[in-house]
py3Dmol code that shows the C-alpha trace and the ligand (Angstrom):
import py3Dmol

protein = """\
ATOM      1  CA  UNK A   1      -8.413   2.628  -3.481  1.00  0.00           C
ATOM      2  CA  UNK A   2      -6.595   0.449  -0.883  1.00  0.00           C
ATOM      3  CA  UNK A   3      -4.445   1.469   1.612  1.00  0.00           C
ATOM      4  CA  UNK A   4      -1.719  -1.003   1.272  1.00  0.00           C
ATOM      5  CA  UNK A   5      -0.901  -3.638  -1.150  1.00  0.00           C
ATOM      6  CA  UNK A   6      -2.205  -5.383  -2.854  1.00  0.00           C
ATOM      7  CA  UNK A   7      -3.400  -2.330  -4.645  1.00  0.00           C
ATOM      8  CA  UNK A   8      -6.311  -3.010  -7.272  1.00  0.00           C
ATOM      9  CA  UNK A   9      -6.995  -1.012 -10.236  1.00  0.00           C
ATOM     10  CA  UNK A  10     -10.228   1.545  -8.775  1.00  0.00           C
ATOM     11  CA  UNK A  11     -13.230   0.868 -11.653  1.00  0.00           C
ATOM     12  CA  UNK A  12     -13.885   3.971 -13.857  1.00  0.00           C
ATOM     13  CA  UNK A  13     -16.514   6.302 -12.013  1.00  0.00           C
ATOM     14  CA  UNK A  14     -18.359   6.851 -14.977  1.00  0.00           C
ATOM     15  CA  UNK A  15     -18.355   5.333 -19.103  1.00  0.00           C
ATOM     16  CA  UNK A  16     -15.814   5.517 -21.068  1.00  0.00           C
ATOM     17  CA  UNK A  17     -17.496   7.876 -23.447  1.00  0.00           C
ATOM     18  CA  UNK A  18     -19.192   9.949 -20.806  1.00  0.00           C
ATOM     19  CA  UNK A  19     -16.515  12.598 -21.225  1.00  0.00           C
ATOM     20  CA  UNK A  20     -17.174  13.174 -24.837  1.00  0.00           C
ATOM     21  CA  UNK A  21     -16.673  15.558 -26.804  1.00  0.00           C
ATOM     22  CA  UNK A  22     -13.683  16.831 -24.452  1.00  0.00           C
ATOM     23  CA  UNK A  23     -12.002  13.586 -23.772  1.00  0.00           C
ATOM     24  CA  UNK A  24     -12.919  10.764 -26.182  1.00  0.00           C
ATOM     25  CA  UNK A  25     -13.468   7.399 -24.885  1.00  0.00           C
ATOM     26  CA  UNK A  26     -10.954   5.730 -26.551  1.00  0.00           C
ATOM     27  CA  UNK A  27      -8.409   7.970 -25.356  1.00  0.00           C
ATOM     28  CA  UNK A  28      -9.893   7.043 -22.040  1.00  0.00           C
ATOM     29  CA  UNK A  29     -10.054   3.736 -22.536  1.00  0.00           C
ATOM     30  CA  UNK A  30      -6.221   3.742 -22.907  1.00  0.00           C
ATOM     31  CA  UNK A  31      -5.567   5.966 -19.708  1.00  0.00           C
ATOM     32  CA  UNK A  32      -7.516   4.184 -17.397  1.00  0.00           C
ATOM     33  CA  UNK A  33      -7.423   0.597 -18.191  1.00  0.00           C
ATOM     34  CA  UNK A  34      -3.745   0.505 -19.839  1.00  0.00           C
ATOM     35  CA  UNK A  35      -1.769   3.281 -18.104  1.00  0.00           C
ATOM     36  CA  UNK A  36      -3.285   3.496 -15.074  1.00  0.00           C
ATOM     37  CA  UNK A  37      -3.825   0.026 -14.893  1.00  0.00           C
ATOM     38  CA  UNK A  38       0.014  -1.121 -15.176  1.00  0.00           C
ATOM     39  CA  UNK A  39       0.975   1.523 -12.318  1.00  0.00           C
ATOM     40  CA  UNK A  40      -1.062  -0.396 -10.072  1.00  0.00           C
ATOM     41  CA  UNK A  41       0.213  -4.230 -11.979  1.00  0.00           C
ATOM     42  CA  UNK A  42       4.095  -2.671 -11.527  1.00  0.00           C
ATOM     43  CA  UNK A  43       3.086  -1.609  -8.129  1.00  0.00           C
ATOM     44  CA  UNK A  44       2.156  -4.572  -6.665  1.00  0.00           C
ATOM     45  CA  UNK A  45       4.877  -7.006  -8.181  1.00  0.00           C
ATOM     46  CA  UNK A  46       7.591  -4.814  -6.909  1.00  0.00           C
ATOM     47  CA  UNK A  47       5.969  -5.253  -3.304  1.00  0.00           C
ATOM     48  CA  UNK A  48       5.079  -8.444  -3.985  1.00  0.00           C
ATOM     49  CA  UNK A  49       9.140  -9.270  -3.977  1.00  0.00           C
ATOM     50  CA  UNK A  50       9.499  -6.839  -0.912  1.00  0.00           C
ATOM     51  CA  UNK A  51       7.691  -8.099   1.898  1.00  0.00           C
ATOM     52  CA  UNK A  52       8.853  -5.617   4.321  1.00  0.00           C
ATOM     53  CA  UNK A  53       6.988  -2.727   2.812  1.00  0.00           C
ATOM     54  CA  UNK A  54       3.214  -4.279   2.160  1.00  0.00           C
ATOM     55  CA  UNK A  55       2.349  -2.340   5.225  1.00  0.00           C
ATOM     56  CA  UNK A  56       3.165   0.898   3.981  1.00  0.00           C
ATOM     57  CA  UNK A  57       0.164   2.729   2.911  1.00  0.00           C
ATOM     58  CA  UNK A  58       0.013   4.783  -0.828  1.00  0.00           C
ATOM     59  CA  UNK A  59       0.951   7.961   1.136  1.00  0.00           C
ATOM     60  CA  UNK A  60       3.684   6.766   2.535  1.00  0.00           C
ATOM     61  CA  UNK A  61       5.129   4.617  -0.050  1.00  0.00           C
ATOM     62  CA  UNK A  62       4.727   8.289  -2.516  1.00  0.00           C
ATOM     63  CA  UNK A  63       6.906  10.435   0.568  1.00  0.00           C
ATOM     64  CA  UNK A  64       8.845   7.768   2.189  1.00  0.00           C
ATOM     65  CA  UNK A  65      10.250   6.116  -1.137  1.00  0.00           C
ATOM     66  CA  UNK A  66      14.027   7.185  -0.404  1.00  0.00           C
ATOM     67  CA  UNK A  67      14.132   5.057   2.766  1.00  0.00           C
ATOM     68  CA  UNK A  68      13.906   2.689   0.635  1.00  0.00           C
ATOM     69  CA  UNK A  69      16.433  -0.031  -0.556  1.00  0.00           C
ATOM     70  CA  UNK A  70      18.391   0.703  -3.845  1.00  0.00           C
ATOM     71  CA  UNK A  71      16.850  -2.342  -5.538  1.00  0.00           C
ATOM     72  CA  UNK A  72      13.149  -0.731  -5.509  1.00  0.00           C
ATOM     73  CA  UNK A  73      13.381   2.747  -4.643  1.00  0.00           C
ATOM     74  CA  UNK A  74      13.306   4.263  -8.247  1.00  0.00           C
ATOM     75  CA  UNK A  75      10.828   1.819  -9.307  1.00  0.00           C
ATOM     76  CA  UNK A  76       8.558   2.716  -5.934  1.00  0.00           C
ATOM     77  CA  UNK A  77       8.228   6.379  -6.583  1.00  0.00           C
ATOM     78  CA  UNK A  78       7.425   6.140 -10.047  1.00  0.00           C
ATOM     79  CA  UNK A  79       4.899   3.665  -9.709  1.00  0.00           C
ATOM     80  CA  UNK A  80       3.318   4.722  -6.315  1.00  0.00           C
ATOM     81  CA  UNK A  81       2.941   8.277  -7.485  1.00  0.00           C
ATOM     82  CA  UNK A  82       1.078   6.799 -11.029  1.00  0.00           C
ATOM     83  CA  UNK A  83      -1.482   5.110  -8.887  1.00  0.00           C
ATOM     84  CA  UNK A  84      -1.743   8.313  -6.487  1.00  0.00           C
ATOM     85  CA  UNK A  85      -1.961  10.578  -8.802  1.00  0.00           C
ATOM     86  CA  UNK A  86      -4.166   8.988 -11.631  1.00  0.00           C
ATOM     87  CA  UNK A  87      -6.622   7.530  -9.064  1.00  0.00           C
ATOM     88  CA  UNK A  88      -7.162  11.206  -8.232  1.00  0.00           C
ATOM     89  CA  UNK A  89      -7.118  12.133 -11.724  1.00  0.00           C
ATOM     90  CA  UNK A  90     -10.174  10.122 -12.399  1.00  0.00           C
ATOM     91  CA  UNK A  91     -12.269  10.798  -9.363  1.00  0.00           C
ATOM     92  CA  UNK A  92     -12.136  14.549  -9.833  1.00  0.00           C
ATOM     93  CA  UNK A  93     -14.269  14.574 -13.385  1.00  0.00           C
ATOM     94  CA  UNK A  94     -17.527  14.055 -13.922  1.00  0.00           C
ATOM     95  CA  UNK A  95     -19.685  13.796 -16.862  1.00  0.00           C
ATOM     96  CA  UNK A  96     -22.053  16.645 -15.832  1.00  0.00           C
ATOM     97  CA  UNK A  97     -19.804  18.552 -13.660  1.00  0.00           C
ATOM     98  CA  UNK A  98     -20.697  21.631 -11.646  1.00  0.00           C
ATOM     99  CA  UNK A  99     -19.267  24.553 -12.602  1.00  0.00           C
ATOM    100  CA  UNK A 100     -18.210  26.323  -9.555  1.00  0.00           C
ATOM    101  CA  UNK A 101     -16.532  25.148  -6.335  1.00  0.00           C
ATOM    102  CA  UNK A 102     -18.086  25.501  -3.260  1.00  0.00           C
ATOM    103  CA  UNK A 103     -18.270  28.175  -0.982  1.00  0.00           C
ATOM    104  CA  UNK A 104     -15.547  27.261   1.557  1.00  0.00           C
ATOM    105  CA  UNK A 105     -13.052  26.617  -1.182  1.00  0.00           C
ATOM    106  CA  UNK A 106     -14.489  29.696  -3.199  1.00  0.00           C
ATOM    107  CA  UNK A 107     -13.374  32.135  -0.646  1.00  0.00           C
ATOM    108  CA  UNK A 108     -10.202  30.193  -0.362  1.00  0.00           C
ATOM    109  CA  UNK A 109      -9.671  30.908  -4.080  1.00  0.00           C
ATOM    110  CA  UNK A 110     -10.354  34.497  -4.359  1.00  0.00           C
ATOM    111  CA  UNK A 111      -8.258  34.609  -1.450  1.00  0.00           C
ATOM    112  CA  UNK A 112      -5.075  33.201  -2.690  1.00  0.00           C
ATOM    113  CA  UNK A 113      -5.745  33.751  -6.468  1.00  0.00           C
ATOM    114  CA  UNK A 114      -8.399  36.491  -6.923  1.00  0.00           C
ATOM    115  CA  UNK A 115     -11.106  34.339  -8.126  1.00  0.00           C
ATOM    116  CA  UNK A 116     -11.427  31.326 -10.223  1.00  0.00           C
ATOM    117  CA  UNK A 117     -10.099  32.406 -14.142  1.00  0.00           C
ATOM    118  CA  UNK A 118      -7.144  33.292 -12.112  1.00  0.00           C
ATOM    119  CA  UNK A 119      -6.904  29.919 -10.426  1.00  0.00           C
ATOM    120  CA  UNK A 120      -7.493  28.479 -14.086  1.00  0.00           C
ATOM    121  CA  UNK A 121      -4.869  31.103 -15.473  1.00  0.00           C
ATOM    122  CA  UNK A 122      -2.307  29.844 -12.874  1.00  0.00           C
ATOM    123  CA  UNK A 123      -2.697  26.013 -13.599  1.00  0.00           C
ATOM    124  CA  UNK A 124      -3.008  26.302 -17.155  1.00  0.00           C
ATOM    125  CA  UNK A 125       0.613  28.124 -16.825  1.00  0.00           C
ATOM    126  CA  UNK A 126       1.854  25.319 -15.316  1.00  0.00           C
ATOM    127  CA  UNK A 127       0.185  22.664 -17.092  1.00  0.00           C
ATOM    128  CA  UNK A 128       2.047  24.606 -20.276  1.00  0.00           C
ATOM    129  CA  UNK A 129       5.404  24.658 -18.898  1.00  0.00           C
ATOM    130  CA  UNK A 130       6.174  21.431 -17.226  1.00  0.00           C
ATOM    131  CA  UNK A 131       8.736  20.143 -19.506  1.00  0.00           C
ATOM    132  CA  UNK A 132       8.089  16.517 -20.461  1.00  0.00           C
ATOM    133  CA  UNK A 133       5.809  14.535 -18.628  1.00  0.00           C
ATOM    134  CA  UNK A 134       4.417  15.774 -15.390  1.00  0.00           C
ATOM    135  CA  UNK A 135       1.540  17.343 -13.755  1.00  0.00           C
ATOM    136  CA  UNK A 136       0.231  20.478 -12.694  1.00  0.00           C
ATOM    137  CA  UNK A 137      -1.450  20.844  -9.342  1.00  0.00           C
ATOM    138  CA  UNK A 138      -4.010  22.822  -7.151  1.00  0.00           C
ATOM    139  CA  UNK A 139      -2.737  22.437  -3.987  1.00  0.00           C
ATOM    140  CA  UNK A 140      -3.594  22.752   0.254  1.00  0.00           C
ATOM    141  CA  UNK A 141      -0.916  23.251   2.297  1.00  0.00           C
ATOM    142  CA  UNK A 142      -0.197  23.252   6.206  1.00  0.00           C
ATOM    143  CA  UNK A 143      -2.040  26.603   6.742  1.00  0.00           C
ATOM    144  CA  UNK A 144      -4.588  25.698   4.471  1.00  0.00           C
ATOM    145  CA  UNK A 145      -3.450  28.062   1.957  1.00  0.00           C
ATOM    146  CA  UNK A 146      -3.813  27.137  -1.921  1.00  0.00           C
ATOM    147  CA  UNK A 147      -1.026  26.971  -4.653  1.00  0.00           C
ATOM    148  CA  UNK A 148      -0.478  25.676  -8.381  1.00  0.00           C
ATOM    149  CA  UNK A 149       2.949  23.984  -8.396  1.00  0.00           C
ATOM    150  CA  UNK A 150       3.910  21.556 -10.853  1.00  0.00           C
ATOM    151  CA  UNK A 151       5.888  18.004 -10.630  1.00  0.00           C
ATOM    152  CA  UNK A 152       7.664  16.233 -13.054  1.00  0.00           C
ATOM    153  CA  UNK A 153       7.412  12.245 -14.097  1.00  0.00           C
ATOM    154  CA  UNK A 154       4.779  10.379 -11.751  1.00  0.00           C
ATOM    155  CA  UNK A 155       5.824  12.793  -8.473  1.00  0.00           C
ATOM    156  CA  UNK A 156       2.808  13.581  -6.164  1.00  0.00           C
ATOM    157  CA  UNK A 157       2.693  17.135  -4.602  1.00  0.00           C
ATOM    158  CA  UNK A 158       3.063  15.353  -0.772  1.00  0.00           C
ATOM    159  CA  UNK A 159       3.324  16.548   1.876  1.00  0.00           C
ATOM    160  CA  UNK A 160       1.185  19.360   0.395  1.00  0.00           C
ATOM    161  CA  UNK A 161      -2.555  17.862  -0.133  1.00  0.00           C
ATOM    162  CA  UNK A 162      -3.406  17.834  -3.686  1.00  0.00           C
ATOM    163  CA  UNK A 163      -6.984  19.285  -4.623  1.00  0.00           C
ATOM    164  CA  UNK A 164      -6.728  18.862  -8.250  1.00  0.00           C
ATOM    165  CA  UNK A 165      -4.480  17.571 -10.946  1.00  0.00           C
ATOM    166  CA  UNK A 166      -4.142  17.778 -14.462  1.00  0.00           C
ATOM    167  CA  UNK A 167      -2.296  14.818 -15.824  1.00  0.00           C
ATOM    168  CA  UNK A 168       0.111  16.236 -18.610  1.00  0.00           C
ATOM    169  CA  UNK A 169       1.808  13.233 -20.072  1.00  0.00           C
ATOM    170  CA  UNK A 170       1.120  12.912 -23.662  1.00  0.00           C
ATOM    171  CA  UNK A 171      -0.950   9.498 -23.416  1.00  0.00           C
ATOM    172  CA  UNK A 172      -3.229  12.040 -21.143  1.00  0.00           C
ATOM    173  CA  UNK A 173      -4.228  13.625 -24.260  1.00  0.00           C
ATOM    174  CA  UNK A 174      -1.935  13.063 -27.738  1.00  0.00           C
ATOM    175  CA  UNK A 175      -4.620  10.235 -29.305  1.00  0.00           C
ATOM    176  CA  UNK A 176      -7.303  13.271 -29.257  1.00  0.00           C
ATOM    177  CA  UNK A 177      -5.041  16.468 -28.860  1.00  0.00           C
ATOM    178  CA  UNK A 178      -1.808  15.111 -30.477  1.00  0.00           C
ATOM    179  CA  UNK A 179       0.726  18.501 -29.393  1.00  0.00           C
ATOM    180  CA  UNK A 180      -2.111  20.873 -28.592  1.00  0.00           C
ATOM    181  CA  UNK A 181      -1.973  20.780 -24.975  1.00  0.00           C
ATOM    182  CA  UNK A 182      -3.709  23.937 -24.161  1.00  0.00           C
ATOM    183  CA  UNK A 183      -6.634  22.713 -25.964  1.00  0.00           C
ATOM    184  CA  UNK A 184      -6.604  19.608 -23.653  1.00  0.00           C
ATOM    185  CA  UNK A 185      -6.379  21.865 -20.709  1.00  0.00           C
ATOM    186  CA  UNK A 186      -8.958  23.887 -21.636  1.00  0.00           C
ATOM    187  CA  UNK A 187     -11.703  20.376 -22.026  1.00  0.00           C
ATOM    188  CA  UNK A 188     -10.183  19.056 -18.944  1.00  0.00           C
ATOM    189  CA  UNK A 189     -11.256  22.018 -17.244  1.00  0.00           C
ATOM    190  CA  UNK A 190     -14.652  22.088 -18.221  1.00  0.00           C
ATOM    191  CA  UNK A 191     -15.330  18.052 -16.777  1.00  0.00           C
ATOM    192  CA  UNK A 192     -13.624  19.069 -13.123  1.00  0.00           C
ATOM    193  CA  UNK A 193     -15.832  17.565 -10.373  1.00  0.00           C
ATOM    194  CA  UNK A 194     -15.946  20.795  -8.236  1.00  0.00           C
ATOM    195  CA  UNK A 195     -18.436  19.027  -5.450  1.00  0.00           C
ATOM    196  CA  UNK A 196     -15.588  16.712  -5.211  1.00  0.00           C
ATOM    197  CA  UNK A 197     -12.585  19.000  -4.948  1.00  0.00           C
ATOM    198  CA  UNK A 198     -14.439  21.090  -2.355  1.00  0.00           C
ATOM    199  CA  UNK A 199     -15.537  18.184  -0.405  1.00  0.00           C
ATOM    200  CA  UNK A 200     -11.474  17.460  -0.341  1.00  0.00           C
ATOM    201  CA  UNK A 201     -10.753  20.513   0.835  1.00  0.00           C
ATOM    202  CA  UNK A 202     -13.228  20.824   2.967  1.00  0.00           C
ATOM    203  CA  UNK A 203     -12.143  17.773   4.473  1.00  0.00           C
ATOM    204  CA  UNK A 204      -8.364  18.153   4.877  1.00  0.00           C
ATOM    205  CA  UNK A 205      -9.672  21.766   6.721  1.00  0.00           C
ATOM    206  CA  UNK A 206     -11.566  19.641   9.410  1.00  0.00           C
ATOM    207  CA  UNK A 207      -8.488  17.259   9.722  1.00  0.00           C
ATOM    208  CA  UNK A 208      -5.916  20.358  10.220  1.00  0.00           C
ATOM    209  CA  UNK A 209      -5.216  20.844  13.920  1.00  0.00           C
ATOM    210  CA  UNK A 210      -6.610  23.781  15.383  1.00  0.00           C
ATOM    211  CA  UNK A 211      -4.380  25.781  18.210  1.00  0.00           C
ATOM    212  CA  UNK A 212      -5.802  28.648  20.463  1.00  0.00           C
ATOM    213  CA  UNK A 213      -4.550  31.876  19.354  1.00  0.00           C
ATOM    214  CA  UNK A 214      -2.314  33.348  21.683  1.00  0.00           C
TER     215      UNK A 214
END
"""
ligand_1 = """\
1
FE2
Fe -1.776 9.525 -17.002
"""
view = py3Dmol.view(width=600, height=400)
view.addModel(protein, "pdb")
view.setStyle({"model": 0}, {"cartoon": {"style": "trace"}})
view.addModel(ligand_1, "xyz")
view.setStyle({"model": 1}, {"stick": {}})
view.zoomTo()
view.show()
């Protein structure tokens, strides 16, 4: 994904049916190259009229949206946050996904959560009870400790670093699912990338500043 506009829609990591049976390419088909794609469309014709801010990287456009000017701001944070969060969305299945994350985020896990079904307990709670559209989130914060929070509309969890993210707008799931979205959960769960969220974490870890204890 870019870092600043002009933002262009990321190509699908994988076919459109290579999620089957859990997500169904057509469903796909409509989440990447209709939803996901007008985020990034919207995106870049509001900065397109707003010259001032095609410096701003994703990031900061997502956390710095209410400096913004009335005209745009509204329009900035939805749309930002839909490309932020759904280009993470897509990058974090896989087709033939590994099963278990790896062993730095493992022990981070059982450390904040007890192991992974409780992890999978915690976001599934989430996912459940975000009312309306939203998302539900595996989270990194400053002291590199995990949490599941959840955000409504297209919000992103930044400043914390997201690790994971289960889209829970209905066009994530209603064409196969319709209004079971536990069921949904439970498939996306099974296609999570877990090379790729560790490789995340492990990354923001080497990226967090490290002071001398005292
Ligand atoms: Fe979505």
């Amino acid at each position: 994904m870019e870092s600043h506009y002009p933002f262009t829609l990321p190509p699908l990591p994988y076919a459109y049916d290579a999620l089957e049976p859990e997500l169904d390419g057509r469903l796909i088909h409509f989440h990447h190259d209709k939803h996901f794609a007008a985020y990034v469309d919207r995106l870049d014709r509001i900065l397109a009229q707003a010259p001032a801010y095609q410096s701003w990287s994703l990031e900061q456009l997502c956390t710095d949206w209410p400096s913004l000017p009335c005209a745009i701001r509204q329009d900035v944070r939805n749309n930002a946050g839909g490309v932020y969060n759904h280009d993470l969305y897509f990058r974090t299945l896989h087709p033939l996904p590994v099963t278990s994350p790896g062993v730095a985020l493992r022990a981070a896990i059982q450390r904040d959560f007890g192991g992974t079904p409780e992890l999978k307990a915690a976001m599934r709670s989430a996912a459940l009870a975000q009312f309306g559209s939203g998302w539900a989130w595996l989270t990194e914060d400053c002291d590199g400790r995990l949490a599941v929070c959840r955000t409504p509309n297209q919000d992103t969890p930044l400043p914390l670093q997201p690790l994971l993210g289960c889209d829970v707008w209905e066009h994530a799931y209603y064409l196969q699912y319709q209004d079971r979205r536990g069921d949904y959960f439970d498939a996306w769960w099974r296609l999570i990338d877990w090379p790729e969220i560790s490789q995340r974490y492990e990354q923001y870890l080497s990226q967090r500043p490290h002071y001398p204890d005292p």
